[in-house]
C-alpha positions as CSV (number, residue, x, y, z in Angstrom):
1,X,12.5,-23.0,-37.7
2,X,10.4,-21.1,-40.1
3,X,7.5,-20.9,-38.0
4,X,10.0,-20.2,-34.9
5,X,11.0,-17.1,-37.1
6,X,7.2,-16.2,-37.9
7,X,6.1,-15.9,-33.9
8,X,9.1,-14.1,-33.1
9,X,8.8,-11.7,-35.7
10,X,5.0,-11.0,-34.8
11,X,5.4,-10.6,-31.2
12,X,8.6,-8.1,-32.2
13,X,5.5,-6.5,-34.4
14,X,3.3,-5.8,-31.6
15,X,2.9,-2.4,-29.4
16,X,3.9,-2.4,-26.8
17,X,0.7,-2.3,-24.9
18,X,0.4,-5.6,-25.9
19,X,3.7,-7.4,-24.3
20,X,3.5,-5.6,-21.1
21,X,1.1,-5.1,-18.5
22,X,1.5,-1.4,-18.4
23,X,-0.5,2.0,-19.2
24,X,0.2,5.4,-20.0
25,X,-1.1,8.4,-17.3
26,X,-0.4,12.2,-17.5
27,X,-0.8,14.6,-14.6
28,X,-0.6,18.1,-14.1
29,X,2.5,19.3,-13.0
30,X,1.4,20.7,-10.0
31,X,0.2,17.2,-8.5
32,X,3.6,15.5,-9.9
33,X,5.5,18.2,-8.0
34,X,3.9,17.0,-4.6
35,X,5.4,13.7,-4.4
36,X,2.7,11.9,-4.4
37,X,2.5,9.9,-7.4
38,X,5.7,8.3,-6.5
39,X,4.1,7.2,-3.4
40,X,1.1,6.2,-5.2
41,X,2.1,4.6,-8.5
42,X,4.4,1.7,-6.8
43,X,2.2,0.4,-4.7
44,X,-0.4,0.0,-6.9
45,X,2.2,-2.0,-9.4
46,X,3.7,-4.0,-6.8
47,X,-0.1,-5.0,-5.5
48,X,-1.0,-5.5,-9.6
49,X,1.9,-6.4,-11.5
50,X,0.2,-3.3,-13.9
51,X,3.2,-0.6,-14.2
52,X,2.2,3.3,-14.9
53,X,4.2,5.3,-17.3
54,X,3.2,9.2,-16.4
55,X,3.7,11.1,-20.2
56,X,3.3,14.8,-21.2
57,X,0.7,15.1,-23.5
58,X,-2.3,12.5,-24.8
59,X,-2.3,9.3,-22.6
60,X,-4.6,6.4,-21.8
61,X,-5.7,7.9,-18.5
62,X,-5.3,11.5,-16.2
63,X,-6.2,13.2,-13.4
64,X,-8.2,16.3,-14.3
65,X,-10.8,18.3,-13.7
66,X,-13.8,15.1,-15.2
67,X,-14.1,11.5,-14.4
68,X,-14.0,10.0,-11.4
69,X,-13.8,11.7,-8.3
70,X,-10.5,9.9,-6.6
71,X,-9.4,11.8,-3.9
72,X,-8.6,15.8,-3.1
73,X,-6.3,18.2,-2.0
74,X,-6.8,21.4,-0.4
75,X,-10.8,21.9,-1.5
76,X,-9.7,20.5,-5.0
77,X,-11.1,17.1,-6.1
78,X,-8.7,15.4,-8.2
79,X,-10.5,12.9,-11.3
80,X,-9.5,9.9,-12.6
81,X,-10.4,9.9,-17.0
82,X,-9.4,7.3,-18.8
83,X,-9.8,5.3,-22.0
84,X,-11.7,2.3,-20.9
85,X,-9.2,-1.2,-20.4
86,X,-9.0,-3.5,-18.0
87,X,-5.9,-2.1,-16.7
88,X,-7.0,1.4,-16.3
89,X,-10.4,-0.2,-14.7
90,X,-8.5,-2.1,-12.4
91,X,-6.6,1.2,-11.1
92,X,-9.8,3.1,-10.6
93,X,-10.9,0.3,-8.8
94,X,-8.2,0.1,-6.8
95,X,-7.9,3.9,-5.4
96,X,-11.9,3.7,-4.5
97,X,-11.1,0.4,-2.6
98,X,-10.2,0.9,1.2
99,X,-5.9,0.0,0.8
100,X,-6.3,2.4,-2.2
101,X,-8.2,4.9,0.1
102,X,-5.6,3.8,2.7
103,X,-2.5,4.1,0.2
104,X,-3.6,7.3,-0.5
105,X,-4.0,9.1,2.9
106,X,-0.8,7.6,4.2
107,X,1.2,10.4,2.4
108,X,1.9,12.8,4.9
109,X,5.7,14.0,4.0
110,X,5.6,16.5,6.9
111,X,4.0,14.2,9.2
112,X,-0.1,15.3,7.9
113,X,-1.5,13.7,5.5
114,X,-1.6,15.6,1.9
115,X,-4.4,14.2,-0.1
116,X,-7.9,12.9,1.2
117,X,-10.0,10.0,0.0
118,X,-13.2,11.4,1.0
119,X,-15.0,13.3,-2.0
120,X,-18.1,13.9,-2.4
121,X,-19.0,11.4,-5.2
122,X,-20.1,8.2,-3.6
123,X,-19.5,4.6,-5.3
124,X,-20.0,1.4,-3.5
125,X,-16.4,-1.0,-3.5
126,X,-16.3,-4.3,-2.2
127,X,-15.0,-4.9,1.1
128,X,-11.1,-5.6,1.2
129,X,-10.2,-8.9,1.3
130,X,-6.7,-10.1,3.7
131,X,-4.8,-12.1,0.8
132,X,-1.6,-12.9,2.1
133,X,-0.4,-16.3,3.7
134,X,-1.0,-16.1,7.6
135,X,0.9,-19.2,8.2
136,X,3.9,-16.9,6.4
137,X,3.0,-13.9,8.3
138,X,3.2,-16.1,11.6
139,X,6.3,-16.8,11.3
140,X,7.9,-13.1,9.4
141,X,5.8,-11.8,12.9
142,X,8.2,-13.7,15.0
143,X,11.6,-12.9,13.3
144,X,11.0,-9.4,12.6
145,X,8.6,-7.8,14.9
146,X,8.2,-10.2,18.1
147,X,11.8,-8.7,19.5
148,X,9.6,-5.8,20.9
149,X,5.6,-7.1,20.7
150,X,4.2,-10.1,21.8
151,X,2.7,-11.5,18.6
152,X,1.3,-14.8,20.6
153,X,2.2,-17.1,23.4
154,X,5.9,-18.3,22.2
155,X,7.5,-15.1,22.5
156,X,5.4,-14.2,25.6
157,X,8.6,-13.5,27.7
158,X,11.0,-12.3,25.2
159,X,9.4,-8.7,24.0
160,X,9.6,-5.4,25.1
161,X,7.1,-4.5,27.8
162,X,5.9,-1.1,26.5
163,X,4.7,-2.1,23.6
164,X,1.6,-3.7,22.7
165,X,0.7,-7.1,21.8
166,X,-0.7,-7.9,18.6
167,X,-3.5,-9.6,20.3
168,X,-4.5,-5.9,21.6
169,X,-3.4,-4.1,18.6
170,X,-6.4,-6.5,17.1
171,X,-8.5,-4.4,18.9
172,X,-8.1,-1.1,17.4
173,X,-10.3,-0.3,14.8
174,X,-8.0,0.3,12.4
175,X,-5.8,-2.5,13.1
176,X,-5.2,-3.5,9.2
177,X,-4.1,0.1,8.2
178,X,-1.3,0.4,11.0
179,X,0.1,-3.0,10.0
180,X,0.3,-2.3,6.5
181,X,1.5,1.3,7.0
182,X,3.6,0.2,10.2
183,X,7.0,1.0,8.4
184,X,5.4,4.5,8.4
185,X,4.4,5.1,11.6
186,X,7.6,6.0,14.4
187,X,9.0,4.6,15.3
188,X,10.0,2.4,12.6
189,X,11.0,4.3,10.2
190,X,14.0,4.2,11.8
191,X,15.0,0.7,11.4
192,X,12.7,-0.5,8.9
193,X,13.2,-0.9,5.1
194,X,10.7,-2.3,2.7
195,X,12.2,-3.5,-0.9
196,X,11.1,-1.4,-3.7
197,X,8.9,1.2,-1.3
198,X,11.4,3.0,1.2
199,X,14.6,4.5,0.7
200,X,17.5,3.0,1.7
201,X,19.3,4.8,5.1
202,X,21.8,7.7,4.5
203,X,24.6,6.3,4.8
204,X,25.7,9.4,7.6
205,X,22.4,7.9,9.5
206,X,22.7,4.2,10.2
207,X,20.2,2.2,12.0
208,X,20.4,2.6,15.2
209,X,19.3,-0.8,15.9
210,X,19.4,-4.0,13.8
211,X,17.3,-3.2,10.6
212,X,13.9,-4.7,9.6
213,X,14.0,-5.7,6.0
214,X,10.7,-6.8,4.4
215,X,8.6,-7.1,1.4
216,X,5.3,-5.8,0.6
217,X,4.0,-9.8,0.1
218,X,5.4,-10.3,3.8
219,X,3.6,-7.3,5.2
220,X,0.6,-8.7,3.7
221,X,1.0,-12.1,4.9
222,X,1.7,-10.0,8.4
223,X,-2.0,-8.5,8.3
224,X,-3.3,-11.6,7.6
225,X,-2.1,-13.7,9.8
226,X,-3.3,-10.2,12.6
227,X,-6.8,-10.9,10.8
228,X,-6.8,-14.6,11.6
229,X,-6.2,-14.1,15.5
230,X,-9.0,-13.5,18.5
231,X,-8.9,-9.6,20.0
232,X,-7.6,-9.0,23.5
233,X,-10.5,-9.4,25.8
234,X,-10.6,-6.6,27.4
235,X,-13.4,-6.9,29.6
236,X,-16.3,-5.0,29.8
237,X,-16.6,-1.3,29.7
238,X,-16.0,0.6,33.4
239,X,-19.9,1.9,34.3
240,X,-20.1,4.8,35.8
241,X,-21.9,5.2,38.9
């Protein structure tokens, strides 16, 4: 009982730091005013489990003037500083990785992108790697999105003929960014909610169709279950004569 008493009083003891995977940021107000980090911040926790408290005043990391170029805005490249933990390393790595790079160009809240990945400081980043469960992502596929594409043979003759398969989708070059941004792209923003990501409908504007509810480990297991099927053969190029 003693010692029970002991561990519990010493964890109790310990910052806070220590008990939660978490770190402090601050941010100008200018770039908190754009939105942007409430776009940015999430996704990076729910792909993590690492939350981001943004503070006034001294915190673990910013974005500033020095550090590492991250991304811009207008002409103005925006730096990542921070103290040096795995936490904070782990979110620099993350927005120089291509679904950081990705995360970050997909917010456009007039329909154009705000903020660019493309700086001028150049810093190799290993390739991105399609974690999710594709035997999941098969079967989410067929429940959620094989109503209007045809995502392979067993829904063949039950979709929507104007839309394309995910067979051809496959094709496009960037084929993993539209399937994880799809819920942003029309038009599913419509009918498409995403926990902990999207707002939920006004409640003046329903769906107009049945919703789409998912989760950010389902859209994953979505792309990679895309990434573990062949491309349309489209046949060769038309040569002109």
């Amino acid at each position: 009982m003693f010692r029970t008493l002991l561990a519990v009083l010493a964890i109790a003891a310990m910052p806070a730091s220590a008990q939660e995977k978490s770190f402090t940021l601050h941010a100008p107000k200018s770039l908190i005013e754009t939105g942007f980090l409430k776009h940015l911040l999430p996704r990076f926790s729910l792909k993590t489990g690492v939350r981001i408290k943004t503070v006034e005043g001294n915190a673990d990391a910013k974005f500033a003037a020095q550090g590492t170029a991250v991304f811009a805005q207008d002409g103005i490249v925006w730096h990542f500083d921070a103290i040096e933990t795995p936490r904070t390393e782990a979110f620099e790595k993350w927005l120089l990785s291509d679904v950081g790079k990705r995360t970050i160009e997909a917010y456009a809240p007039d329909g154009t992108p705000l903020f660019s990945a493309d700086v001028s400081v150049t810093k190799a980043v290993e390739a991105t790697v399609l974690t999710g469960d594709a035997v999941l992502g098969e079967k989410i596929s067929l429940k959620q999105c094989g109503r209007c594409h045809v995502v392979n043979a067993s829904n063949r003759m039950k979709t929507i003929g104007s839309t394309p398969s995910f067979a051809l989708m496959r094709t496009f070059p960037d084929w993993q960014e539209r399937f994880e941004t799809f819920f942003m792209l029309r038009p599913h923003p419509a009918f498409t909610q995403v926990s902990e990501i999207t707002e939920p409908f006004a409640d003046n504007l329903p769906s107009p169709i049945a919703p789409i509810e998912v989760t950010w480990d389902q859209i994953e297991a979505i792309t990679a279950y895309v990434g573990s099927i062949e491309p349309a053969n489209l046949g060769a190029p038309l040569q002109s004569q």
